[in-house]
C-alpha positions in Angstrom: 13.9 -9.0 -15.5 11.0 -8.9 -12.4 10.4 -12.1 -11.6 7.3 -13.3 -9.7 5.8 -15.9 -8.0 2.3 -16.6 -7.8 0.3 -13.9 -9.9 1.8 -10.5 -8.3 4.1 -12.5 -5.3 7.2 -11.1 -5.1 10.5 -13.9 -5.4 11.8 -14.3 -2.2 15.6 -15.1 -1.8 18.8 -14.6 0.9 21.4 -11.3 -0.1 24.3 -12.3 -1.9 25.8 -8.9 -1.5 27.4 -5.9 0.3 24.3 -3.3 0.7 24.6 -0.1 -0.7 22.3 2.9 0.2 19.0 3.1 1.4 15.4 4.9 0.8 15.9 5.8 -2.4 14.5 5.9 -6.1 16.1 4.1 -8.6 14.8 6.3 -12.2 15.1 4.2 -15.0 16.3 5.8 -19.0 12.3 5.4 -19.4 11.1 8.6 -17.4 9.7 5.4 -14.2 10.8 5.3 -10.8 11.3 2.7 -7.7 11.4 3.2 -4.2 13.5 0.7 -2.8 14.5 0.6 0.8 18.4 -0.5 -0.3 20.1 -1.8 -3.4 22.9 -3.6 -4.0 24.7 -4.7 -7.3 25.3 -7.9 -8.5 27.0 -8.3 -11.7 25.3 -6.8 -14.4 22.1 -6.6 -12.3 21.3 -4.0 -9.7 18.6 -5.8 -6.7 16.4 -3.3 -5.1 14.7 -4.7 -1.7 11.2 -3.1 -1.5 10.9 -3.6 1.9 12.9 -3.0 5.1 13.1 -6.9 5.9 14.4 -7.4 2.6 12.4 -10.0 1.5 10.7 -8.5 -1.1 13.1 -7.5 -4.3 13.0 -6.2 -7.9 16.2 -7.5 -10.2 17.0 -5.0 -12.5 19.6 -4.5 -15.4 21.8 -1.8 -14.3 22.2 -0.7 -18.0 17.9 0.3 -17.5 18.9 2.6 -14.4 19.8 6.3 -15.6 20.4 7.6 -11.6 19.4 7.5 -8.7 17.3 9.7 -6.4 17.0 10.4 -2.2 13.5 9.5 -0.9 12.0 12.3 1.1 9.7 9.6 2.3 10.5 8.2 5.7 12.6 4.8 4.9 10.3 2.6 7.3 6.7 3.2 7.5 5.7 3.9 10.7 3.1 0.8 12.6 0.5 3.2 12.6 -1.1 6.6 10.7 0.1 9.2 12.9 -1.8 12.6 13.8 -2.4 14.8 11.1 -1.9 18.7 11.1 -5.6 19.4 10.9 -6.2 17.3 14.7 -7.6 14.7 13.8 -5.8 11.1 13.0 -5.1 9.7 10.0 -7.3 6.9 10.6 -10.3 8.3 11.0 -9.4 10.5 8.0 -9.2 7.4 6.2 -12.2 5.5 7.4 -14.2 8.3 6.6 -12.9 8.7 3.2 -13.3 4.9 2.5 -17.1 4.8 4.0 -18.1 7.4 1.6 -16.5 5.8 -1.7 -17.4 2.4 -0.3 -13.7 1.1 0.0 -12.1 -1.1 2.6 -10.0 1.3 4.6 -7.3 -1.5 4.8 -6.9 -0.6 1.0 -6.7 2.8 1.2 -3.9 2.7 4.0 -1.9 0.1 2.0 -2.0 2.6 -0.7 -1.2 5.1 1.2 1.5 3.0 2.3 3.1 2.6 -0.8 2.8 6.0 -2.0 3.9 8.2 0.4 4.7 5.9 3.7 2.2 7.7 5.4 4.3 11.4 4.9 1.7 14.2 4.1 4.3 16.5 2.6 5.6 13.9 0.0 6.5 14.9 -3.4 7.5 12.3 -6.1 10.2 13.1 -8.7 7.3 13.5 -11.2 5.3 15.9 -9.1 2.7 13.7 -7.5 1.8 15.2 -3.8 0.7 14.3 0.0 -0.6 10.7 1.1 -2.1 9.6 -2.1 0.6 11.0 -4.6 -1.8 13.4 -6.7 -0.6 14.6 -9.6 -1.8 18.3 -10.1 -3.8 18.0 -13.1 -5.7 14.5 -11.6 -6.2 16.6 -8.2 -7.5 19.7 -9.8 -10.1 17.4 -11.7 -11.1 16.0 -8.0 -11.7 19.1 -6.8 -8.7 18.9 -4.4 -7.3 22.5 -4.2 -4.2 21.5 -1.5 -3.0 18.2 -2.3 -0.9 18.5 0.9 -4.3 18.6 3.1 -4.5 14.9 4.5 -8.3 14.8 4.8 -8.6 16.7 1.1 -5.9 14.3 -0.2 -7.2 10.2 1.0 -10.9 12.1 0.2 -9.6 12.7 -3.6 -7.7 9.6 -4.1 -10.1 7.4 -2.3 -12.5 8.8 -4.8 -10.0 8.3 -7.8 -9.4 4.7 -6.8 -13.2 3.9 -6.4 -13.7 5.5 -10.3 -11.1 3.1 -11.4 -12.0 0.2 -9.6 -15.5 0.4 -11.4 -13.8 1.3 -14.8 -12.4 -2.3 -14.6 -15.2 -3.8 -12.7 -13.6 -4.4 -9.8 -10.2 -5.8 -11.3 -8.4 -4.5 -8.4 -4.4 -5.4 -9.9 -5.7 -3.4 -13.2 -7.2 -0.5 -11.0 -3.8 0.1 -8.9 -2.0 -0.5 -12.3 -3.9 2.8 -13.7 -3.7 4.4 -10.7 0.1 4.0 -10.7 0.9 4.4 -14.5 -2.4 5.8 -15.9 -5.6 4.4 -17.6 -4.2 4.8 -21.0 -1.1 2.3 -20.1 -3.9 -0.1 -18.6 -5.6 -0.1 -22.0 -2.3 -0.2 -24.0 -1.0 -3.5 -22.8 -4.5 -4.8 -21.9 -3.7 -5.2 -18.0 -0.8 -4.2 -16.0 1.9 -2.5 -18.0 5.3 -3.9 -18.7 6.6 -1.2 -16.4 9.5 -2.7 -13.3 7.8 0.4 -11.0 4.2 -0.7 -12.1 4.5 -4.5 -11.6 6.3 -3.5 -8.2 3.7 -1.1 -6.7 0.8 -3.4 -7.5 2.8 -6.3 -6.0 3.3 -4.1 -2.7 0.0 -3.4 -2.4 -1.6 -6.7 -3.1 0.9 -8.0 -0.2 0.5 -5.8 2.3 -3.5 -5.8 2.1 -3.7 -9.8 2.1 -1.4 -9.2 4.8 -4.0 -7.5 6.6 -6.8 -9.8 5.9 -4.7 -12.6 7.4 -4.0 -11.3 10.2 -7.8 -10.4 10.8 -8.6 -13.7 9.9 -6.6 -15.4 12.7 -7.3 -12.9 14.9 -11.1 -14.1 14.9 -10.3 -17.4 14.7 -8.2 -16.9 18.3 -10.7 -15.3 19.6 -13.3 -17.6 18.7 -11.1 -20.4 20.1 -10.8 -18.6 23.2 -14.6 -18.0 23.9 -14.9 -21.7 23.2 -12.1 -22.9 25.6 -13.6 -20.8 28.1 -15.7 -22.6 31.1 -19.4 -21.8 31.6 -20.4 -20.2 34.7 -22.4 -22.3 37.2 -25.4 -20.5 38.0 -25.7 -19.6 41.3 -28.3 -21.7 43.3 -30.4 -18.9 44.7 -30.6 -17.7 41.0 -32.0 -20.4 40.1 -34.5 -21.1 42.5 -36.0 -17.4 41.9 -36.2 -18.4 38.1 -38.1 -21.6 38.9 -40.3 -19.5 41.2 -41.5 -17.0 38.1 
């Protein structure tokens, strides 16, 4: 069983184990999938760390897991969007994308993050494709003909995650739900599905933006420290006197 703590905060605890293999997909007897970066099995349950620092995990009943599948995904994600193939960087790519679906582009990049790990030629074991894991049929309705073209791919799913994000007002942990397992499993279980790849994805997400925010937020608060602790200049005297003088 998943196990949470907090809304979507992943249970942190120390290994108990040998590690197996790494960067993987663990596909479950129900058709789903998780990415983990290693596993290991302990008793009848198999862990799977979602992260490279291993604190973030997924218990699962090994009896759930049919096999398991290489990641063609890079097994860290890299600090930072590289260059893409058509010149320009990911980043802008991505700003751009998010300014014209009116997204923060620290969303966008954590998805990205959790789809593909920031690989452009990514292809899931159910046929999703590039950055933001399209499937065909969802990028054909976008109007994305290459789903392997970074700027046509974050344009397409930024626009896909905007659609959704107003189809729940807002509700951002039922908007990645249904971008992840599909509206129809959103309005199924009235929320996030029931699904160990769903609840994981959201919970990745959700971390690694507030992890963002954080950051940002004590990054201002530094800097407004520093500009504070900071000593006034003393005029200079000759300065002075020619304001006087006006």
């Amino acid at each position: 069983m998943l196990r949470f703590t907090g809304k979507f905060g992943v249970l942190f605890a120390l290994a108990l184990a040998v590690p197996a293999l790494a960067a993987d997909f663990a596909v479950l007897h129900n058709g789903f999938s998780i990415r983990h970066e290693r596993r290991e099995v302990q008793g009848e349950t198999t862990r799977l760390y979602l992260t490279p620092d291993d604190r973030g995990y997924l218990d699962v009943p090994s009896n759930q897991i049919d096999h398991f599948e290489t990641d063609l995904t890079p097994a860290s994600f890299p600090t930072a969007p590289p260059r893409s193939k058509i010149g320009r960087n990911l980043d802008d790519v991505v700003t751009e994308a998010s300014s014209h679906h009116q997204l923060d582009p620290d969303l966008v990049n954590s998805v990205i993050r959790a789809e593909s790990g920031f690989n452009s030629r990514a292809v899931s074991p159910k046929g999703a494709q590039g950055l933001m894991q399209l499937m065909p049929q969802t990028a054909s309705k976008l109007g994305v003909a290459n789903a392997f073209d970074p700027q046509a791919n974050v344009e397409g799913g930024a626009q896909y995650l905007r659609s959704l994000l107003e189809q729940y007002n807002f509700d951002l942990v039922k908007a990645l739900a249904a971008y992840n397992a599909g509206p129809l499993r959103v309005a199924q279980y009235g929320g996030v599905p029931p699904y160990l790849e769903t609840q994981a994805y959201v919970a990745r997400i959700i971390k690694d933006f507030n992890r963002k925010k954080l950051a940002q937020q004590k990054s201002a608060v530094a800097a407004r420290t520093k500009s504070r602790k900071t000593p006034a200049r003393s005029a200079d005297p000759a300065s002075l006197a020619q304001r006087a003088a006006r």
